[in-house]
Phi, psi and omega in degrees: 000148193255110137330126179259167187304337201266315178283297187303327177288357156258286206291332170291339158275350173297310178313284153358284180288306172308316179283347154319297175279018162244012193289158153266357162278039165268346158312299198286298208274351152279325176305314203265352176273356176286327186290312171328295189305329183291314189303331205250006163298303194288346172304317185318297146016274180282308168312297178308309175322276197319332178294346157290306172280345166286307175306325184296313167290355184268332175284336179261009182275154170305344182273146195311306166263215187249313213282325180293345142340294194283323196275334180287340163256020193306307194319292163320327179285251199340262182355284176321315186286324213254342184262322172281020180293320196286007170264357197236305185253144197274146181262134179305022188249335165276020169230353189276335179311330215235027143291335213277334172236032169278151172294042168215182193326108161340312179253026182260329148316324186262294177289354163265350167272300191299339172307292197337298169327314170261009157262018183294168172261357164297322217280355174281025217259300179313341164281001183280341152299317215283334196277309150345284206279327171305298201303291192278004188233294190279321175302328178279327168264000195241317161123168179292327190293338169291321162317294183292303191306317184303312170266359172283321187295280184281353150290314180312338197244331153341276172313346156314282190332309195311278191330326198276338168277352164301310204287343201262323162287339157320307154320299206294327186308326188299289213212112177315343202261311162338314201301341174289000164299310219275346201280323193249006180246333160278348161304301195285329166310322183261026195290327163285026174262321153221066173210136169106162160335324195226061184258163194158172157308327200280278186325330195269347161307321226277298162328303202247345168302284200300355171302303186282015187271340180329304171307307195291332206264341157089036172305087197333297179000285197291314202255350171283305221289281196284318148337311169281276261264335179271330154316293194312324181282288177327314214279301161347321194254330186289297192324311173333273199295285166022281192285290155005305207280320192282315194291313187272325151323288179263022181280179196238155234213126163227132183251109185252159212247116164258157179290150185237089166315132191253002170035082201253341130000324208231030189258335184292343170302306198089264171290300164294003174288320217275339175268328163331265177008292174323297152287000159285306169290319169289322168277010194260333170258325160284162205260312197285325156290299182314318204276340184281312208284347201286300202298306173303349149323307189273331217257329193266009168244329189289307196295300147021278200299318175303310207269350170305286211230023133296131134288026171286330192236072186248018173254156182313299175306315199267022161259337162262346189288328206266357186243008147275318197306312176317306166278318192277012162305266215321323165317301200278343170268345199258275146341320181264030148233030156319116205102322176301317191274349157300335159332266226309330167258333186348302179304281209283000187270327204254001162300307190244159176321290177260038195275337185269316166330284164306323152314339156287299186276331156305312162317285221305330190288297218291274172338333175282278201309343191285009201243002169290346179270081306052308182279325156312292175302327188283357223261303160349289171351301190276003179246014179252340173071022161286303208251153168252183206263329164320298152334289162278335212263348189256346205262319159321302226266322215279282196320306174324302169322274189299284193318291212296326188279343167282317177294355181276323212292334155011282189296339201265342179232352168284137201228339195249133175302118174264163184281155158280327200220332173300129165250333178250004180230347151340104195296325187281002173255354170283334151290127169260112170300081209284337164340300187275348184299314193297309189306332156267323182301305164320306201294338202243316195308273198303337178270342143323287175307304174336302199267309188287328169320308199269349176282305208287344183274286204272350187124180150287298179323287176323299184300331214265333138330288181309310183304311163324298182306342201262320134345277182317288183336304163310321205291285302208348211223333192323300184342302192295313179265065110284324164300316165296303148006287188313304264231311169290335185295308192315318197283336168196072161324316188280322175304305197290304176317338172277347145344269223310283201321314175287000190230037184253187207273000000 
């Protein structure tokens, strides 16, 4: 009997949900969605709050309706909404490898993933604005059918939004170079922001309110429009995802003959040197570690540069949030998946005794020194005066310590192999690891609360002092908790190595 599309799209979410409780992080990775659930509580949250002070000001603004408001900031929604997918949703060609040679439609795996994508329950997250801000604004001036239309109006284009981070992160998953699509289609989207006579904040509400009157008014037009463009995007993303998926399958393994740097520098470490030598080679050859690292390169020149010689992050918080954010990238794109890309080999490492210790402390080394490029970049900061020389050099020292040792604390629970070079059919990319998610979020968190407490007790000069001390202290101490590390990994060797094996490629 022929399986119809609606029984695959059950049994592939069925699929879904089993292979989620058969993960070997799922104990862990149930633990950290609790932390998680609490994070989209406050979103919730926050959002609903926020949804106050927007209504007020749309019943005391010049525009007719209520609703042009929320659509003169839609840009802004939509943008936000297109960067945090990438902590969360997934692209279909990393869950589709164990599909590919079933008796059924080239595509029928790839539109029941991408339906999913857009019937997700992320994409309502965005109603705890919009159902608030509806409620105190658009039903009294507009009436329920306008209402209704007004948030029907701003799910289409959510669900736009998905499909369209879908379509984007694909690329990029290709190729680093891809990232000028999403760069250069939000340049054109903020263009009345700096372009024409009258460019500004002002204009581009002004731009996308009158866009947005359509909707409410339940204008056939408006909603025919944003239908072909969610058609259009879909059909667009299975051929996408398809070719991707085949390509990467059935590609052929080329071996091209490069000069082989002997990095003979590290030869005075002696044993840990030879593993630096290791994570040197491993980002300079596996494709998927070089392209993370290129990206915290990049993100940590980028930010540098704003918070130099900009004034979007010219207040105190926020000048300390991007100048933690800075040093501790790397940790967090790098570092906290310690161990994993070590899967993949794990059985030679584990021949001698202390082969994971130097390796611990070669990470540690090698990273730790990486954070002078961040203290460079950062160094405009003092003659623009956001920053002292204290500041940065205690907030350094603090990553090095603290930060590199919570992301090392890592190694004792990470279990799943990431690929070096597969990037869409890859098992370790198929999981998302809410765990290290938690682990970063704390890591940007906690050192914040930490510096304004202590500022407001003790002074800046002071606080920035205690954190130097506190920094030093770790540094000055490492051997002992790298032995401790070691030591908790030894207890449970057996668990992880059975991981490492089940989730390589």
């Amino acid at each position: 009997m022929e399986i119809t599309r609606y029984q695959l799209f059950k049994a592939l979410r069925q699929h879904l949900k089993l292979s989620e409780r058969r993960n070997i992080a799922f104990e862990q990775n149930k633990t950290a969605k609790y932390f998680l659930w609490v994070g989209v509580a406050f979103t919730i949250l926050y959002l609903m709050f926020l949804s106050v002070p927007l209504s007020m000001a749309a019943n005391e603004s010049r525009w007719i309706y209520a609703s042009e408001l929320m659509y003169g900031i839609s840009p802004l929604i939509l943008t936000v909404d297109f960067f945090f997918r990438f902590i969360a949703q997934q692209t279909p060609t990393q869950l589709i490898k164990p599909y590919t040679l079933l008796p059924i439609s080239k595509y029928a795996c790839i539109d029941c993933f991408l339906v999913r994508s857009m019937l997700s329950v992320g994409n309502l997250i965005w109603f705890a604005l919009f159902i608030p801000y509806a409620l105190m604004s658009v039903v009294f001036t507009e009436g329920l059918v306008a209402t209704l239309g007004f948030l029907l109006g701003f799910y289409l284009m959510i669900v736009f939004n998905s499909q369209w981070y879908t379509l984007a992160r694909s690329l990029i998953n290709t190729h680093i170079a891809w990232w000028a699509l999403p760069l250069g289609v939000y340049a054109l989207v903020y263009s009345p922001w700096y372009v024409g006579p009258n460019a500004g904040f002002e204009q581009l509400c002004n731009t996308y309110a009158h866009l947005g009157v359509w909707f409410p008014g339940w204008n056939i037009l408006a909603y025919i429009v944003i239908l072909c463009m969610i058609a259009g995007i879909f059909f667009l993303n299975r051929r996408l995802q398809y070719r991707l998926i085949w390509a990467e399958l059935g590609k052929a393994e080329t071996t091209k003959l490069r000069h082989a740097s002997k990095f003979s520098f590290f030869n005075r470490f002696g044993e840990c040197g030879e593993y630096m030598k290791l994570e040197a080679r491993s980002i300079m050859r596996n494709k998927n570690l070089r392209k993370t690292f290129i990206f915290a390169n990049v993100f940590v020149l980028l930010m540098s540069l704003m918070v130099s010689f900009t004034d979007v992050y010219s207040g105190e918080f926020m000048t300390i949030f991007w100048c933690i954010y800075n040093f501790a990238i790397y940790g967090a794109m790098v570092l906290v998946k310690v161990m994993c890309y070590e899967g993949n080999y794990i059985e030679c490492l584990m021949v001698r005794k202390e082969n994971i210790i130097s390796l611990l402390r070669a990470k540690y080394y090698f990273y730790s020194a990486m954070l002078i490029i961040p203290l460079l970049l950062m160094t405009p900061t003092l003659v623009t005066g956001k920053c002292t020389w204290l500041m940065l050099v205690s907030v350094m020292v603090f990553s090095a310590g603290v930060i590199h040792f919570v992301f090392l604390l890592m190694a004792i629970f990470n279990k799943q192999t990431m690929p070096l070079n597969s990037k869409f059919i890859g098992k370790g990319s198929m999981e998302n690891n809410y765990l290290q998610i938690v682990v970063e979020m704390c890591v940007f968190i906690v050192p914040i609360i930490l510096i304004k407490v202590l500022e407001a007790l003790l002074g800046s000069t002071l606080c920035y002092s205690v954190i130097l001390s506190i920094g030093l202290w770790f540094i000055l101490f490492h051997p002992g908790w790298i032995r401790f590390i070691y030591n908790r990994m030894q207890r449970r060797r057996y668990e992880n190595l059975e991981g490492f094996r089940a989730t390589r490629l």
